[in-house]
C-alpha positions in Angstrom: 42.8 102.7 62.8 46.6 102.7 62.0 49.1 100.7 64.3 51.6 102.3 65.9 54.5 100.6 64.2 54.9 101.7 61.4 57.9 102.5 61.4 59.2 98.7 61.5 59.2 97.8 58.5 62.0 95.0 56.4 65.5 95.7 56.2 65.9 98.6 53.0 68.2 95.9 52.4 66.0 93.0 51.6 62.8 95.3 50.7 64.4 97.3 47.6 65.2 94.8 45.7 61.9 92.8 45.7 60.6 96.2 44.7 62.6 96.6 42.1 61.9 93.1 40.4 58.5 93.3 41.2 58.5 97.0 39.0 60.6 95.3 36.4 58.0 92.3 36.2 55.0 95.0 35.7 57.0 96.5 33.0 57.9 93.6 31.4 54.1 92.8 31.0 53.3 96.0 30.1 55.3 96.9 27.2 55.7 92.8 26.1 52.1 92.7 25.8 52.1 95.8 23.6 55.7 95.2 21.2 54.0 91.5 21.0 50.9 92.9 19.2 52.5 95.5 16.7 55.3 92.9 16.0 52.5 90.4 15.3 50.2 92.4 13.2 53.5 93.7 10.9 54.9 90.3 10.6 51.1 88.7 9.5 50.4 91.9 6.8 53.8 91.7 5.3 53.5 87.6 6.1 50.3 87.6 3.4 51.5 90.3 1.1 54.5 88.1 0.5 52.9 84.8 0.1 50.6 86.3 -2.2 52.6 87.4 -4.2 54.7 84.0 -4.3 51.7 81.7 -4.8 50.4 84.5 -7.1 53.6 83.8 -9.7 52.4 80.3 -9.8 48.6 79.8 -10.6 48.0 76.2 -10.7 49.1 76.4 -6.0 47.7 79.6 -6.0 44.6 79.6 -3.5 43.9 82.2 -0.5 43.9 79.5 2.2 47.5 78.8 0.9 48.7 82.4 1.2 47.0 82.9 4.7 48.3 79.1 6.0 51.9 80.3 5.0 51.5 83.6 6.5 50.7 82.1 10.0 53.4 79.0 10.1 56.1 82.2 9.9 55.2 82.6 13.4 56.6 79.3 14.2 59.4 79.0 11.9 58.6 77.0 9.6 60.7 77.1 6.1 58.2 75.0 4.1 57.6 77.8 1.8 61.7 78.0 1.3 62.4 74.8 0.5 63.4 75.9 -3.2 65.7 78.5 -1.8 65.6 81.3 -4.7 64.5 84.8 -4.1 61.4 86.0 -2.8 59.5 88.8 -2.4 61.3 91.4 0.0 57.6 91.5 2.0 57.8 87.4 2.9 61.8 87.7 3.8 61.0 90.6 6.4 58.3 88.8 7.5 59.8 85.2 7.6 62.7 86.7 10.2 59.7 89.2 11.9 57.4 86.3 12.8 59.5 84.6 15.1 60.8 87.4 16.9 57.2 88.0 17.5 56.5 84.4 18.9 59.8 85.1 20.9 58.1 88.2 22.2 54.8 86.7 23.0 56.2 83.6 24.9 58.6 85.9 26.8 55.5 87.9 27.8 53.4 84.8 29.0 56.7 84.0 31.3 56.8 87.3 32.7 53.2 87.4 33.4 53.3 84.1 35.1 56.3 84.8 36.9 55.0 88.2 38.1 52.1 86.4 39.7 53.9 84.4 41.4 56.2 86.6 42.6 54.0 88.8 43.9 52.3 85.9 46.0 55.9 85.2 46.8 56.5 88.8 48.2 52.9 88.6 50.0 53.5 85.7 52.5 56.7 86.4 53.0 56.0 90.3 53.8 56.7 91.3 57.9 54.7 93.7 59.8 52.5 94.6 57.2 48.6 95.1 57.1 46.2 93.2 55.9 43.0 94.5 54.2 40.2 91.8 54.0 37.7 92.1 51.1 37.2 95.0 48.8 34.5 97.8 48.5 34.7 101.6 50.2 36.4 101.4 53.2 39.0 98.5 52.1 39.6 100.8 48.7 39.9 104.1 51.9 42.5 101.7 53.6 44.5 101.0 50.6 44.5 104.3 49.3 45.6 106.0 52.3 48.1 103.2 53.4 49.8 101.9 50.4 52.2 105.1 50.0 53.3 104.7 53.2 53.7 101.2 54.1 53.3 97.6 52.7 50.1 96.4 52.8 48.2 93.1 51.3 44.9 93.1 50.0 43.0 89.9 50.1 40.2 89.7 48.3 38.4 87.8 45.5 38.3 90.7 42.8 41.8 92.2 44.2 43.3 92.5 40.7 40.1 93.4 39.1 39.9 96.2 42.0 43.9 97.4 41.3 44.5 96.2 38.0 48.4 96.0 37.3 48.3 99.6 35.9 46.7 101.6 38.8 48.7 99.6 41.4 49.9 101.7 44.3 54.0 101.2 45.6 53.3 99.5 48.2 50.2 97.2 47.6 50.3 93.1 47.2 47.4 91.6 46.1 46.5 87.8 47.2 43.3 86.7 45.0 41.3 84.2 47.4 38.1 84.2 49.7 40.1 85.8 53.4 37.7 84.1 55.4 39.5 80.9 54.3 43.0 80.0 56.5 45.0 78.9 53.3 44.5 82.2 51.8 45.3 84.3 54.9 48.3 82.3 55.5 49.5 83.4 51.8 49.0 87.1 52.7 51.6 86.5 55.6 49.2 86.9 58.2 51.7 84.7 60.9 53.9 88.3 59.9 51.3 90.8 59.7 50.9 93.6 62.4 47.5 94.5 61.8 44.2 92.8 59.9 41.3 94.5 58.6 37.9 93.1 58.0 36.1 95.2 55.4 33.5 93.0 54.1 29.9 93.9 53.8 29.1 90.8 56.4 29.7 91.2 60.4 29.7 88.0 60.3 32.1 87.3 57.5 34.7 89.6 59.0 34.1 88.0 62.5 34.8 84.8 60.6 38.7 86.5 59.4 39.0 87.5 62.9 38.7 83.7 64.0 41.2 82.7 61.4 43.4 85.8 62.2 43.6 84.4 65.7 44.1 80.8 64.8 47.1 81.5 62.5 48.8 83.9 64.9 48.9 81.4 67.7 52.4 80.9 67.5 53.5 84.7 66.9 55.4 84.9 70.6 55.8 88.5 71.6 54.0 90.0 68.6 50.7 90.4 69.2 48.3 90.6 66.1 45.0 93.1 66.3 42.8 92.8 64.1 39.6 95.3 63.5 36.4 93.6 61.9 34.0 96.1 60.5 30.2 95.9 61.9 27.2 96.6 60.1 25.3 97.5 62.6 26.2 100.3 65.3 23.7 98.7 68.1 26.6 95.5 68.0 29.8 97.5 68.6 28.8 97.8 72.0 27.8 93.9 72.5 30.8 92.8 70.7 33.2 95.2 72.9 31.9 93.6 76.5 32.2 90.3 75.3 35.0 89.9 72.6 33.4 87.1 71.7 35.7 84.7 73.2 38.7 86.0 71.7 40.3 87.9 74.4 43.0 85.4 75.8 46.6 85.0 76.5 48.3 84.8 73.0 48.7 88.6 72.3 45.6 88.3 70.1 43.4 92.0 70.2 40.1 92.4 68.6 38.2 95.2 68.2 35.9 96.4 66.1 34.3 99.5 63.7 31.9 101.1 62.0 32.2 103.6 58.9 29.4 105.8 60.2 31.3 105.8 63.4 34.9 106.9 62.2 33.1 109.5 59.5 31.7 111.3 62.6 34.7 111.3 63.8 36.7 112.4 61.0 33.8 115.3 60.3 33.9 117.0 63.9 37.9 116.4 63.4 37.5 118.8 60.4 35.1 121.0 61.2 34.6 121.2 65.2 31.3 122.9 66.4 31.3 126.1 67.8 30.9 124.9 71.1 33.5 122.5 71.2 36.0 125.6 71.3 33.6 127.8 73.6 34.9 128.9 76.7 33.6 127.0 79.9 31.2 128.9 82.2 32.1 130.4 85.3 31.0 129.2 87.9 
């Protein structure tokens, strides 16, 4: 089911670099996230111990919602608690430096997760000859897996960052969060680019649906033809679907043709393990 350019691919030029800030993005979220929370939780205990041991000195403004409202304003900055500028406990002037940092930290992290989004939908529909996987389940996940270390590929799906979470995300995967069977979101996995689109959802219809869209936003593609291969549910359509193409078989470079899992695991089981006969000499005759 692979195409048979693989091998053009962006300039190493123009791809490494998106890979790189796209890696550097991920690890930015990462490891923000996490020095955000132990910043946070270090600045807040030392943050309380501190103010309660000021307010503590002075019983008549002592009062635990006092000591846990000063605690929390640290993260913003806020010197209201050092307006007498004497000496305090070594806990609350840690802590009164600690906090912001922390904020610092957790607004930084917000940014890069935003802008790692985005950039990633950048990278997406502006990606050339790449595939695109339509939906998620078995044989989208098959696709990915076996495609991803090799070559770019875009998965469009609804779920596609519950599927490959930002942890368990393969080189060369893009992710585009969106229903494929709507144009807008095709058009944002670069389709007008791609080289080859895969219907995977559990609904022949559905992926006969992407293959209409496929075709209608790869109108204007010129000598690069787009196939596209729409999963079928049922095996007694494949045949139906083949003689008549639906009314997709024109002039534009568009190609359509169609699977089934039970099909290609057949396939890919006599490929493995061929039956004796299959290697028996012919009779004489």
């Amino acid at each position: 089911m692979t195409s048979g350019r693989q091998g053009n691919r962006p300039h190493p030029a123009t791809a490494a670099p998106l890979a790189l800030a796209g890696r550097l993005a991920r690890w930015l979220r990462h490891h923000l996230l996490g020095a955000f929370a132990v910043l946070g939780i270090i600045a807040f205990t030392l943050g309380l111990i501190g103010a309660y041991r000021e307010f503590h000195a002075d019983p008549a403004t002592f009062s635990w919602p006092n000591v846990v409202f000063f605690a929390a304003t640290l993260f913003i900055a806020d010197g209201t608690i050092f307006q007498n500028l004497g000496h305090y406990p070594l806990s609350l002037e840690i802590a009164r430096f600690l906090a912001p940092i922390a904020t610092a930290v957790g607004v930084a992290d917000a940014v890069s997760t935003v802008f790692a989004q985005r950039f990633e939908r950048f990278r997406a529909r502006r990606a050339c000859h790449h595939v695109v996987v339509c939906g998620c389940g078995p044989t989208a996940t098959a696709l990915v897996d076996r495609l991803s270390w090799s070559r770019r590929v875009v998965l469009v799906a609804e779920d596609a960052e519950r599927e490959y979470p930002d942890t368990e995300l393969p080189p060369g995967l893009l992710r585009v969060v969106g229903d494929p069977m709507e144009p807008r979101v095709l058009a944002q996995a670069g389709i007008a680019r791609a080289e080859v689109v895969y219907g995977c959802l559990p609904d022949t219809s559905a992926n006969l649906a992407i293959a209409l869209a496929a075709r209608r936003l790869s109108a204007a593609r010129g000598d690069q033809p787009l196939r596209c291969l729409a999963q079928v549910g049922d095996l007694s359509l494949i045949p139906h679907l083949r003689a008549r193409r639906i009314g997709l078989s024109d002039d534009t470079g568009f190609r359509l043709d169609f699977f089934a899992v039970e099909v290609l695991g057949a396939h890919a089981m006599l490929a493995r393990h061929p039956p004796d006969w299959a290697s028996a000499d012919p009779p004489d005759g």
